[in-house]
C-alpha positions as CSV (number, residue, x, y, z in Angstrom):
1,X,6.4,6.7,-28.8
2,X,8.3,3.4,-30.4
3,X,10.4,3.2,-26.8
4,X,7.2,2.9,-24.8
5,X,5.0,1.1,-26.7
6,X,5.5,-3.0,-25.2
7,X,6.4,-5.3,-28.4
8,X,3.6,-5.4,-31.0
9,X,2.0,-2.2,-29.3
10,X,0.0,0.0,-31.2
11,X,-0.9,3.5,-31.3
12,X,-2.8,5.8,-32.9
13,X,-2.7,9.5,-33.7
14,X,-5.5,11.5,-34.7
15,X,-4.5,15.0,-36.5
16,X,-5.6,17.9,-38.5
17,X,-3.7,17.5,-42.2
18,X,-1.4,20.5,-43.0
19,X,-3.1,20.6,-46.9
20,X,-6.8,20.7,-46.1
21,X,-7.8,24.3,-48.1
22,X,-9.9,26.9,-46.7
23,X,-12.7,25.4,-48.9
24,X,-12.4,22.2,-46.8
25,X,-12.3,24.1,-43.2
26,X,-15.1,26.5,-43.9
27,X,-17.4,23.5,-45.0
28,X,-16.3,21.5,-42.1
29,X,-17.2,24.3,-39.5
30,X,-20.4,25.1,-41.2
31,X,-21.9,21.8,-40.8
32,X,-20.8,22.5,-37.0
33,X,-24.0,23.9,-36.1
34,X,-22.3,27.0,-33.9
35,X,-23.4,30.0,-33.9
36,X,-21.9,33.0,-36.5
37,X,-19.8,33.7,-34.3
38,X,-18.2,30.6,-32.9
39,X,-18.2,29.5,-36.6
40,X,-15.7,32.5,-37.4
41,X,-13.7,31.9,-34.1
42,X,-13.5,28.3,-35.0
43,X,-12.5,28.8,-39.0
44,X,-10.0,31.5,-37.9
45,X,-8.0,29.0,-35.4
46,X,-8.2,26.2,-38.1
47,X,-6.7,28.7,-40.5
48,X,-4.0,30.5,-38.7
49,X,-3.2,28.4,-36.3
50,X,-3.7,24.8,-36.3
51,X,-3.0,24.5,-40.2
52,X,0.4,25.7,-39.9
53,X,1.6,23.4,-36.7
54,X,-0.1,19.9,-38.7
55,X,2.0,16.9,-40.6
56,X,1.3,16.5,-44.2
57,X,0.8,13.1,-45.4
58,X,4.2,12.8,-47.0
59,X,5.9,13.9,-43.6
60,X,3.8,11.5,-41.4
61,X,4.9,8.6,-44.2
62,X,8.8,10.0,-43.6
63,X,8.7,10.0,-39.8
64,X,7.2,6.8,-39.9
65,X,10.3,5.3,-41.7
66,X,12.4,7.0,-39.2
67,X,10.2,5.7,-36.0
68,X,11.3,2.1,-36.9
69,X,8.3,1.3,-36.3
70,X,7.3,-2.5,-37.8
71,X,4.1,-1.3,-39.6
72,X,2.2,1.8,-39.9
73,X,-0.9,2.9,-42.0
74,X,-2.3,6.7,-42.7
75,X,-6.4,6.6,-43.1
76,X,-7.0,9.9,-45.0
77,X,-10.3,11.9,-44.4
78,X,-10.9,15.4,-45.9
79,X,-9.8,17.1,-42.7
80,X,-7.3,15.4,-41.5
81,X,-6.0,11.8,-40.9
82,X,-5.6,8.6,-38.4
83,X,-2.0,6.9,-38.4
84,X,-1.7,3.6,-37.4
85,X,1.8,2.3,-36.2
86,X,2.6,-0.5,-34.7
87,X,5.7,-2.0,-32.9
């Protein structure tokens, strides 16, 4: 991402965070409004799936630091997160 982003580019990333708990994903999809069925689909995926292939906090701080990139900020919600980088 640093090589094609022009100078002072910016980009953002928008991701699920690797240490949401079940607690977290079961009251995200529940306020969903699906149906029982989608809302089990959905939690399962979250769960066994997506969880395990997300960035924690700490890693998306270290490969920051690697990217070179000039500035970066990580925006924190319960579900995930929104990093900031800049060239």
């Amino acid at each position: 991402m640093f090589r094609v982003l022009k100078p002072a580019g910016k980009a953002l990333i928008v991701d699920m965070r690797h240490d949401i708990t079940d607690a977290t994903i079961d009251s995200y999809v529940n306020q969903m409004g699906a149906s029982r069925w989608n809302k089990l689909i959905t939690s399962w995926t979250f769960k066994s799936m997506l969880r395990k292939r997300a960035y924690s906090p700490e890693q998306i701080k270290q490969l920051s630091i690697a990217g070179n990139f000039k500035n970066y900020r990580i925006d924190l919600n319960p579900m995930g997160f929104e990093w900031w980088l800049e060239k």
